[in-house]
C-alpha positions in Angstrom: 0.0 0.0 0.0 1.2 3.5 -1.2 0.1 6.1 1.4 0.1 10.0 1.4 -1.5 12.2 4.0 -2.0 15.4 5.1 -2.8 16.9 8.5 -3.9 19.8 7.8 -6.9 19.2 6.1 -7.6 15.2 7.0 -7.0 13.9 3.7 -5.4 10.4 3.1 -5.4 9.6 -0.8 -4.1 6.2 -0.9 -3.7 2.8 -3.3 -5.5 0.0 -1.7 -4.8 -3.6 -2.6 -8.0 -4.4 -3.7 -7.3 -1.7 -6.8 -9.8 0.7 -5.7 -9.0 4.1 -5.1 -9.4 5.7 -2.0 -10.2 9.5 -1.1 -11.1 10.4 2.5 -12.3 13.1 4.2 -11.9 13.7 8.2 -14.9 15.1 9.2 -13.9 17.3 12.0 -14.9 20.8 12.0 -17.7 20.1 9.2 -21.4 20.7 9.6 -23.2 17.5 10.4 -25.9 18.2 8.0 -25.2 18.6 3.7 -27.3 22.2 2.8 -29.4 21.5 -0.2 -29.7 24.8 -2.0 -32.5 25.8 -4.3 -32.2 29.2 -6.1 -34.8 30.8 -7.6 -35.4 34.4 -9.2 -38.3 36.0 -7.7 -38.9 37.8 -10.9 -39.6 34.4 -12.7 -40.4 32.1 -10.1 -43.9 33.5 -9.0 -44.9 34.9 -12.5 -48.5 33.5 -13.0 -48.7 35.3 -17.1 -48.3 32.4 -19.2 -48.3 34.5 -22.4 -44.2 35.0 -23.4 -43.3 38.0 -25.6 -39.8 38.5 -26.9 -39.0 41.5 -25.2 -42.4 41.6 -23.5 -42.8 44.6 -20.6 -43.5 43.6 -17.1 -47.2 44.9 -18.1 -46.9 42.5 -20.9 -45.5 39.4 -19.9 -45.8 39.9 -16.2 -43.6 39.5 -13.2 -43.0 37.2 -9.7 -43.5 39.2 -6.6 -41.6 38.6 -3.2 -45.2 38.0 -1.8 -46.0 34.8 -4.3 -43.0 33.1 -2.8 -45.7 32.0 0.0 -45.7 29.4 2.7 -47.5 27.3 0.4 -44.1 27.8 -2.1 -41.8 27.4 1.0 -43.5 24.0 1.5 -42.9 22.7 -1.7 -39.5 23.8 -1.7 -38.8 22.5 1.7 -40.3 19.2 0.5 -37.0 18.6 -1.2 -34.6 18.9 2.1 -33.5 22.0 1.2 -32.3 23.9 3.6 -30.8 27.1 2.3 -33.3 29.0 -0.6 -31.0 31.4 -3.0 -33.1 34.6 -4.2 -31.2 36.0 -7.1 -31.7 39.2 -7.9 -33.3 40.4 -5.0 -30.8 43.7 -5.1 -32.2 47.2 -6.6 -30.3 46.2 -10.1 -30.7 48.5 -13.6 -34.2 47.8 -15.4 -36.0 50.0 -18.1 -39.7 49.8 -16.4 -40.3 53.2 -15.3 -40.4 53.6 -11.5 -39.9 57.8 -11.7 -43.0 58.1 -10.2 -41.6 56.5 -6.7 -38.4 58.8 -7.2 -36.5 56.1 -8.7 -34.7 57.8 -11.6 -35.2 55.9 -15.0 -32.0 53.7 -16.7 -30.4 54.8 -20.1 -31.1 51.4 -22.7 -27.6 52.1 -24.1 -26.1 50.4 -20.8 -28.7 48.2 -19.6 -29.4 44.4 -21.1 -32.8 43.6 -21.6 -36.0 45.5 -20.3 -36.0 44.1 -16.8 -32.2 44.3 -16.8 -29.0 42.0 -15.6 -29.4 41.1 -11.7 -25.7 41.6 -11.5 -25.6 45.6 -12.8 -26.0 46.7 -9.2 -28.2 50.0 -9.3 -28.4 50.9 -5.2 -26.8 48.1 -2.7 -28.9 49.2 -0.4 -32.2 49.1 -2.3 -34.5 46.3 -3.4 -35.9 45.7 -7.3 -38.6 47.1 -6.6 -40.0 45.2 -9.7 -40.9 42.2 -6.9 -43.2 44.5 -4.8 -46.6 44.7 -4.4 -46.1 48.0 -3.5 -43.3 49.8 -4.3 -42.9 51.9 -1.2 -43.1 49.2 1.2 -40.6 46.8 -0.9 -38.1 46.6 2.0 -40.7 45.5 3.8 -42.0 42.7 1.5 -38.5 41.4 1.3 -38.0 41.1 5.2 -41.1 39.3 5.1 -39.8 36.8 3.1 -37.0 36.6 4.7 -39.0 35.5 8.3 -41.4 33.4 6.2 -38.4 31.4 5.0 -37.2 31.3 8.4 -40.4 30.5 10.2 -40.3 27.1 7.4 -36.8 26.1 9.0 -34.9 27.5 5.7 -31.8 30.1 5.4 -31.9 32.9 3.4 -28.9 33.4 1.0 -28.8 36.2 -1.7 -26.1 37.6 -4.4 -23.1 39.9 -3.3 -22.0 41.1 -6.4 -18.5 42.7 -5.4 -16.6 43.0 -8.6 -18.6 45.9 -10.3 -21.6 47.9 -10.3 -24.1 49.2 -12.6 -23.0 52.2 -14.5 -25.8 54.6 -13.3 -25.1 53.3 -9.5 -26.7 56.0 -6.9 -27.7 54.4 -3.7 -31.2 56.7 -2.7 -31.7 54.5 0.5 -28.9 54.5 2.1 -28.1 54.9 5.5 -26.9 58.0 6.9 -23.4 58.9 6.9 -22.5 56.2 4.0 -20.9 57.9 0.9 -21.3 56.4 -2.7 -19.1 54.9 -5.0 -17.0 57.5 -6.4 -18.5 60.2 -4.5 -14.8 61.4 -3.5 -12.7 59.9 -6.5 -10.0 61.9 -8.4 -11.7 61.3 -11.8 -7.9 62.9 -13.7 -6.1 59.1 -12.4 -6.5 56.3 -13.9 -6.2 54.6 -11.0 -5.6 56.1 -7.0 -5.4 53.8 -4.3 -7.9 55.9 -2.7 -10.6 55.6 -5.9 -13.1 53.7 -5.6 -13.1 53.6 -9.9 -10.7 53.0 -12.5 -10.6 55.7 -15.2 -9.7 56.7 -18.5 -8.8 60.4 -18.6 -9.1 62.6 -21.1 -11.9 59.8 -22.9 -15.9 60.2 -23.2 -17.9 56.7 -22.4 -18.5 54.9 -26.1 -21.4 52.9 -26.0 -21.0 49.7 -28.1 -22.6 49.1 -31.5 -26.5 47.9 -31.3 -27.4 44.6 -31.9 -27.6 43.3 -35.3 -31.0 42.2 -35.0 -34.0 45.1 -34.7 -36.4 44.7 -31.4 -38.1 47.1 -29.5 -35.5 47.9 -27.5 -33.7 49.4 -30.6 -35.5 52.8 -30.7 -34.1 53.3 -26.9 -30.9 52.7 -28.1 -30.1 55.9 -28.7 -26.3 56.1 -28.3 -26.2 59.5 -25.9 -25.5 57.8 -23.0 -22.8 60.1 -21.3 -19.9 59.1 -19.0 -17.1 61.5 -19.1 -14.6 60.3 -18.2 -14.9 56.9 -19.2 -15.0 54.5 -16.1 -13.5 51.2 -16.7 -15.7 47.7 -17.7 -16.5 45.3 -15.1 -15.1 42.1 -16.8 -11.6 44.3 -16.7 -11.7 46.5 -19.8 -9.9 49.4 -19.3 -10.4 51.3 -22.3 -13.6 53.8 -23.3 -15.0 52.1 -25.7 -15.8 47.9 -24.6 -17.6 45.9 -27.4 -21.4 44.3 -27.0 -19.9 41.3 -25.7 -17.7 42.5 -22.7 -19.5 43.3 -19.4 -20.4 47.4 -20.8 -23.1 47.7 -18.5 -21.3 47.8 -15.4 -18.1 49.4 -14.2 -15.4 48.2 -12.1 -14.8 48.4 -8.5 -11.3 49.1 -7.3 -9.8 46.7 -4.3 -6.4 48.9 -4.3 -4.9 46.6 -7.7 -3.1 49.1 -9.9 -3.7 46.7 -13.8 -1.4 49.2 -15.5 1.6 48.5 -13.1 1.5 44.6 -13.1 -1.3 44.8 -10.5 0.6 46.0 -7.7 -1.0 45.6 -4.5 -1.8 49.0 -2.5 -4.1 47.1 0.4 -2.6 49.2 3.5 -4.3 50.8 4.7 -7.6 49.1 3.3 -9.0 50.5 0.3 -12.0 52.6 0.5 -14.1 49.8 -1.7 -13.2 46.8 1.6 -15.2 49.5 3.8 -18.1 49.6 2.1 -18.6 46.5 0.8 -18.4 45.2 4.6 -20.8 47.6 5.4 -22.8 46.7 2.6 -22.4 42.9 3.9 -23.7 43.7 7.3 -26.5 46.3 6.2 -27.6 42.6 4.7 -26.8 40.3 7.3 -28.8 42.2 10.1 -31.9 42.4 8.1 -31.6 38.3 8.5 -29.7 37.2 5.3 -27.8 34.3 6.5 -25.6 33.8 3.5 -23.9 35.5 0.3 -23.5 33.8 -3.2 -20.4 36.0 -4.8 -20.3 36.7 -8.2 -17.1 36.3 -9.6 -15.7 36.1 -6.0 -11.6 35.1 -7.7 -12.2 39.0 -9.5 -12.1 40.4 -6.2 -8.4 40.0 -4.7 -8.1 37.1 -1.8 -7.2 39.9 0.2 -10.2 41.0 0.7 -12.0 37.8 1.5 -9.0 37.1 4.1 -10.3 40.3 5.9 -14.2 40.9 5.7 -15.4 37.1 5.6 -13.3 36.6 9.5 -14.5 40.6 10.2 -18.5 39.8 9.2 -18.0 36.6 11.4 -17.2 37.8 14.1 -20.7 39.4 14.3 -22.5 37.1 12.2 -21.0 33.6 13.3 -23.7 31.2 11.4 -23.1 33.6 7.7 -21.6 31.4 5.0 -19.9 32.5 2.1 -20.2 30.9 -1.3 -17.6 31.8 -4.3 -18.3 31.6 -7.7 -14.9 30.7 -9.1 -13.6 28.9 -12.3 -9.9 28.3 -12.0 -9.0 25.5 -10.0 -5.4 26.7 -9.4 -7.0 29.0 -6.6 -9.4 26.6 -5.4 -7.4 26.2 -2.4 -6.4 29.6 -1.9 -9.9 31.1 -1.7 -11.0 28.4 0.8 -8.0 28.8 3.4 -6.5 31.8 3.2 -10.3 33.5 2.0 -12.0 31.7 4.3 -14.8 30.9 2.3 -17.0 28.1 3.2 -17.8 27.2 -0.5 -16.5 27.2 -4.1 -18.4 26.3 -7.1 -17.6 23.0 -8.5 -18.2 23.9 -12.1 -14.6 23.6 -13.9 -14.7 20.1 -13.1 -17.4 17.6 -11.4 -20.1 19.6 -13.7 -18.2 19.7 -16.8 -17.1 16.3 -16.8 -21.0 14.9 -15.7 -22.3 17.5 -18.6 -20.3 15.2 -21.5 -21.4 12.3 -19.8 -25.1 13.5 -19.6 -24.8 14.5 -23.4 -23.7 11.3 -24.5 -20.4 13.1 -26.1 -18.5 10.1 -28.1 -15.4 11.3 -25.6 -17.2 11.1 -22.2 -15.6 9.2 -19.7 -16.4 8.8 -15.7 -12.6 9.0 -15.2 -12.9 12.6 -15.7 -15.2 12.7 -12.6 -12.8 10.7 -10.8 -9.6 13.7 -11.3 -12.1 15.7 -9.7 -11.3 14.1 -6.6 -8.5 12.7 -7.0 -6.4 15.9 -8.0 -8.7 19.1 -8.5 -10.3 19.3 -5.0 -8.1 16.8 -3.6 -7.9 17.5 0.4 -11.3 20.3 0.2 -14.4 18.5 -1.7 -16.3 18.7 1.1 -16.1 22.5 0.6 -17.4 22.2 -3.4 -20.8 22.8 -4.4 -22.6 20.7 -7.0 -25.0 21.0 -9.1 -26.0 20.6 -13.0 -28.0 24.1 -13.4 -27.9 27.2 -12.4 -29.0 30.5 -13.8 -25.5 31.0 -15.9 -25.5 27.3 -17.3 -28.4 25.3 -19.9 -31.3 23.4 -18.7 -30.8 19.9 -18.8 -33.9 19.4 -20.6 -32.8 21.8 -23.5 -32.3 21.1 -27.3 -28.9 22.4 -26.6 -28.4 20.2 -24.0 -29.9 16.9 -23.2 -33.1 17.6 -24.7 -34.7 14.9 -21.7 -34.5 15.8 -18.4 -33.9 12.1 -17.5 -31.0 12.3 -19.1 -29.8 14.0 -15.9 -30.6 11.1 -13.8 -27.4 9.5 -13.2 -25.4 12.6 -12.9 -27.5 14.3 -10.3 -27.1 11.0 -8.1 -23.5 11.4 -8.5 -23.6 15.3 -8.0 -25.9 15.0 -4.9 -24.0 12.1 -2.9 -20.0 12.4 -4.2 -19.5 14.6 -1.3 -20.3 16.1 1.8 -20.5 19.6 0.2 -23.7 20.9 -0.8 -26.0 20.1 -3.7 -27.6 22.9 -5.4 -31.1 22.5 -7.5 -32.3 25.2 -9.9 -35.5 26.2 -9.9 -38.1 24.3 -12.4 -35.4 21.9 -12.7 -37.3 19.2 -11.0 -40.0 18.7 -13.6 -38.0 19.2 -16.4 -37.9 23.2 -17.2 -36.1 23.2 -21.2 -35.5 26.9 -20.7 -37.1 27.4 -24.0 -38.1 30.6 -26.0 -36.7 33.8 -27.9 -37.1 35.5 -24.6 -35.5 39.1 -25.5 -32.0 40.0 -24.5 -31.7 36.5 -23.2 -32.1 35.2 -26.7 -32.5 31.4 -27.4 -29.7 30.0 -25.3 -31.2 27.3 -24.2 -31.2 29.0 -20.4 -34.4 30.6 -18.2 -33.3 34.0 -19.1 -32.2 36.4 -15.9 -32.6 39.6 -18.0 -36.4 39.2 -19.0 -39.6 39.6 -17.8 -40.7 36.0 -18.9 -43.1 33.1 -17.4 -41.7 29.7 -16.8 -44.2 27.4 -18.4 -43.1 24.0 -16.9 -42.5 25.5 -13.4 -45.6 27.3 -13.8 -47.6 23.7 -14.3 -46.1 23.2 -10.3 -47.0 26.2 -9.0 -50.4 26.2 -10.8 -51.6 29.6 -10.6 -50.4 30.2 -7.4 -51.9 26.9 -5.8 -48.3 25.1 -5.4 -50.0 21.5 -5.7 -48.0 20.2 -9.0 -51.7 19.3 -10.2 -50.7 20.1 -14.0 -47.9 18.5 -13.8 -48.0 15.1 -16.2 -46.9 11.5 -15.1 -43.2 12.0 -16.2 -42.4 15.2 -14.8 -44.6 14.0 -11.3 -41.9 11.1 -11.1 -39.3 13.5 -11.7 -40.2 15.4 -8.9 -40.4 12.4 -7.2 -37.1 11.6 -7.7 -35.7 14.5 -6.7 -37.5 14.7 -3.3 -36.1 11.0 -2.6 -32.5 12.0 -4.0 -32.2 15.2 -1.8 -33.7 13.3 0.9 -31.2 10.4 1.2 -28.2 13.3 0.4 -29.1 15.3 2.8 -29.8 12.7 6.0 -27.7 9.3 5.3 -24.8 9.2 7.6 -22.6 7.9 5.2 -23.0 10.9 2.3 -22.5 13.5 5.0 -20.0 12.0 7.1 -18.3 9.2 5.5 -15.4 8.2 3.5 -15.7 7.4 0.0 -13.6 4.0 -1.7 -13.9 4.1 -5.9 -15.0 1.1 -7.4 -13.3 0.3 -10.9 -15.5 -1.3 -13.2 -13.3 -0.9 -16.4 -16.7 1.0 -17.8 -16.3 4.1 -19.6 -19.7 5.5 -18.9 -20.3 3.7 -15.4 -19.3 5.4 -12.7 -19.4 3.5 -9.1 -18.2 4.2 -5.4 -18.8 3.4 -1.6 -19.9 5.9 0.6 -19.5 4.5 4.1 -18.8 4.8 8.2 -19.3 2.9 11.2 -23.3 3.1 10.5 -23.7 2.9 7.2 -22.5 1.9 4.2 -24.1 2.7 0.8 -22.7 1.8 -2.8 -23.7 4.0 -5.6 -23.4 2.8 -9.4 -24.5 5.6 -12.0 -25.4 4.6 -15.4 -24.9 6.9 -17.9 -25.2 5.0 -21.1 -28.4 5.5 -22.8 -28.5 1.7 -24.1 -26.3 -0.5 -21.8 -27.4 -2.6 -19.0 -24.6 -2.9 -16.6 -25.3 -6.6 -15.1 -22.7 -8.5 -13.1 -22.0 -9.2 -9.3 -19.7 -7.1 -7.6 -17.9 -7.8 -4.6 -17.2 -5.2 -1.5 -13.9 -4.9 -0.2 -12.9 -6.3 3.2 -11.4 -2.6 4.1 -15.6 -1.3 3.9 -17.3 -5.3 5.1 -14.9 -5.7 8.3 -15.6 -9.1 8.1 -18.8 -8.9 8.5 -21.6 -10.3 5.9 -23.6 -8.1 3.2 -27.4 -8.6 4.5 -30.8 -6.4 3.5 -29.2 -4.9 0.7 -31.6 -2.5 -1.2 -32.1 0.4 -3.7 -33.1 3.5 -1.6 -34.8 5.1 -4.9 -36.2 2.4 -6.0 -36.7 0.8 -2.6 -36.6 -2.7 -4.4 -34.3 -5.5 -2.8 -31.2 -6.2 -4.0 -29.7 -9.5 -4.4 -26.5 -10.1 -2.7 -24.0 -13.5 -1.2 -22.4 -12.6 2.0 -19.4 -10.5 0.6 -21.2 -9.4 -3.4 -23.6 -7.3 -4.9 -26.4 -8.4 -7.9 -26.0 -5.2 -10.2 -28.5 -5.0 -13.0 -28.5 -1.3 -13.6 -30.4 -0.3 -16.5 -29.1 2.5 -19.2 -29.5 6.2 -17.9 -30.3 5.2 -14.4 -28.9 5.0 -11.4 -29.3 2.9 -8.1 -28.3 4.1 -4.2 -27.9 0.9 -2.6 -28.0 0.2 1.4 -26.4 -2.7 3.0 
């Protein structure tokens, strides 16, 4: 036996006789339980309007309110173990439906995308869309009251920090005395100042980027006279005046003390201007109940900063977590220890691999899932969050993607019990939502567009005008449902998913994945299926490192909950293509 460890975070990656791979996790210092998160956009979730314009107004094509996220909602959402409910877009963002009348001054079309605008163009951090009230004037109000309905059904509340940029027309009218905008102070002739809260380009007017190819009704608004003198510098890191349609122009980056334009030397002493606010900003939110932050583009923002709020807002706030949205596994590890978040997104990895496999690409192979754990997140994959949609990604059930949401089957069971991390679900994603239509801005991407106002038409059969009893839903997507209620179930509670070790099973199958999950209590083995025409029949036998001597006895399928053959020391596998079995023993 070859044998590496490592103290510091419990790992032990070893070669075990038997030819299995083994990856193991202490589980000191983790939460017991695995949070199940389900996000959902308020704007779309609770939209009842089942007629879907391409660039349809909110008068047109309607709009979900903070207030049809009811308990009858939370209850159907708690029904799949979640335990943590993300409300994207909840923020006061840029939007082109005319709210002058409340004093909320109107957005130029040059800089915002779509009518009801990007979530992530930050208008007022201290503000709510007021797009989701019922009445506009109390919309603070209607969001704290979704935030203690949530709590009164046993769920957190988590919502987006969106640190890296802001909308170009950011004004904060709400916010609280004494706090100063972004800018407000800035010496607009620099480029870039340590004690700016912008970058600039002196000297250069704002260009707004060509319009679309395509005429639509936002074309008319497109004026071109948008004015920004002088030119403030692109949130995906654009520093020039004039971006293109394609880079980030409607928002404007947020200065952490990185000069770009001297090999980003670091000016973090004393802390910049933009850590100040943004923690303030972060606590405005965590004492109105929050109890957690998704960040957008969290590896945009300098691991500086994270080092210093996330232990600062903790010291107050104890319980918050902090989840990064990060791509480049080569700072994985960084943001974790040294940025002290609680979560990363799993996506460059675990979901790309599982998204050939789900496709049925002529190069998938489940080894790919295995480098997951055996290099990318080697030592941390308790601190990786899965999932196989979000609002960034394609529906499963797309043309673009799957075009079945059972084609997901097998990959969700691997993305829901791999780890001890948490499992994310996307709204409509558990009956089967293809995320189709020419929606507007959005286009068809083969994604629930966030920049829309747009009804969700296989969601919308669950919710059932505002009923939340699934009654339209038909016989297929009623078993989906169902199996999503029994995966998150078993993912959240067994012993062995959120506490045990995990032992590879080779099976010398290119599109079969398999592995043990296991403690002193329990001891599950999980074989995914992901060819669409192979039965995967043969008996397996379990190691003596997981059996201990002892025999196999009451061996079942926990989805299925069918019995499942077995001799004292094998398993009877008769998985059948595109499925996947959890079994007990």
């Amino acid at each position: 036996m070859i044998q590496w460890s490592s103290s510091k975070r419990g790992l032990v990656l070893g070669t075990i006789l038997t030819g299995c791979t083994f990856v193991g996790f202490s589980s000191q210092g983790m939460a017991q339980s695995k949070p199940i998160i389900y996000q959902l956009v308020p704007r779309l979730f609770g939209n009842k309007q089942s007629q879907n314009i391409p660039y349809g107004s909110i008068q047109q094509n309607g709009v979900g309110k903070f207030a049809d996220i009811n308990d009858k909602a939370l209850d159907g959402i708690k029904d799949l173990s979640v335990s943590h409910v993300w409300y994207t877009g909840v923020i006061a963002h840029a939007s082109l439906t005319d709210y002058t009348a409340f004093g909320i001054p109107a957005d130029d079309a040059d800089v915002v995308k779509g009518l009801a605008g990007s979530p992530y163009a930050i208008r007022d951090y201290y503000d709510v869309d007021p797009d989701l009230a019922l009445n506009v004037n109390h919309r603070m109000q209607e969001f704290e009251a979704l935030i203690k309905r949530t709590h009164d059904k046993g769920m957190k509340v988590i919502i987006d920090f969106v640190p890296n940029h802001v909308a170009r027309s950011y004004h904060s009218l709400v916010k609280p005395k004494g706090v100063k905008d972004f800018g407000a102070d800035d010496d607009q002739t620099k480029s870039f100042s340590p004690d700016n809260d912008y970058y600039y380009v002196p000297g250069k007017d704002f260009v707004v980027p060509p319009k679309q190819e395509e005429v639509n009704p936002l074309t008319a608004l497109e004026d071109g006279k948008f004015k920004e003198s002088p030119a403030k510098a692109t949130g995906n890191n654009v520093f020039s005046a004039a971006p293109s349609k394609d880079d980030w122009y409607e928002t404007v980056k947020l200065n952490y003390g990185l000069d770009y334009g001297n090999g980003e030397k670091e000016y973090f002493n004393p802390s910049p201007g933009v850590w100040l606010k943004m923690k303030a900003i972060l606590s405005y939110w965590a004492g109105k109940g929050v109890d957690g932050f998704r960040c957008d583009m969290a590896e945009m923002v300098p691991v500086a900063f994270w080092e210093w709020v996330i232990p600062e807002l903790k010291k107050e706030y104890p319980e918050l977590i902090f989840i990064g949205e990060a791509y480049n596994p080569a700072v994985y590890h960084t943001y974790l220890t040294k940025g002290h978040f609680d979560y990363l997104y799993d996506k460059v990895g675990l979901y790309d691999g599982l998204k050939k496999l789900i496709r049925n690409e002529p190069e998938a192979n489940v080894q790919e899932v295995s480098k997951v754990w055996q290099v990318q997140t080697a030592g941390f994959g308790n601190h990786m969050l899965s999932f196989l949609e979000n609002h960034d990604e394609e529906r499963i059930a797309s043309a673009g993607f799957a075009g079945d949401a059972i084609h997901g089957i097998p990959a969700m069971v691997v993305s829901a019990t791999l780890s001890a991390g948490p499992v994310m679900l996307y709204f409509g994603q558990e009956v089967g939502e293809p995320g189709k239509g020419l929606e507007g801005f959005g286009k068809e991407d083969n994604r629930t567009t966030i920049f829309d106002y747009w009804g969700v038409p296989e969601h919308q059969k669950w919710m059932n005008n505002g009923a939340f009893d699934a009654a339209l839903l038909d016989s297929k997507q009623q078993e989906l449902r169902h199996f999503y209620k029994d995966l998150m179930q078993i993912s959240a509670n067994s012993e062995a998913i959120t506490k045990g070790e995990i032992l590879e099973i080779p099976l010398n199958e290119n599109r079969v994945y398999a592995f043990l999950r296991y403690t002193k209590g329990q001891r599950l083995l999980i074989v995914a299926n992901f060819d669409r025409n192979k039965v995967l029949e043969r008996n397996l036998e379990i190691p003596d490192s997981v059996l201990k001597n002892e025999e196999i006895k009451n061996a079942k399928d926990l989805l299925s909950k069918h019995k499942v053959e077995n001799t004292s020391q094998s398993l009877y596998l008769k998985i059948l293509p595109g499925t996947a079995q959890i079994i007990e023993f």
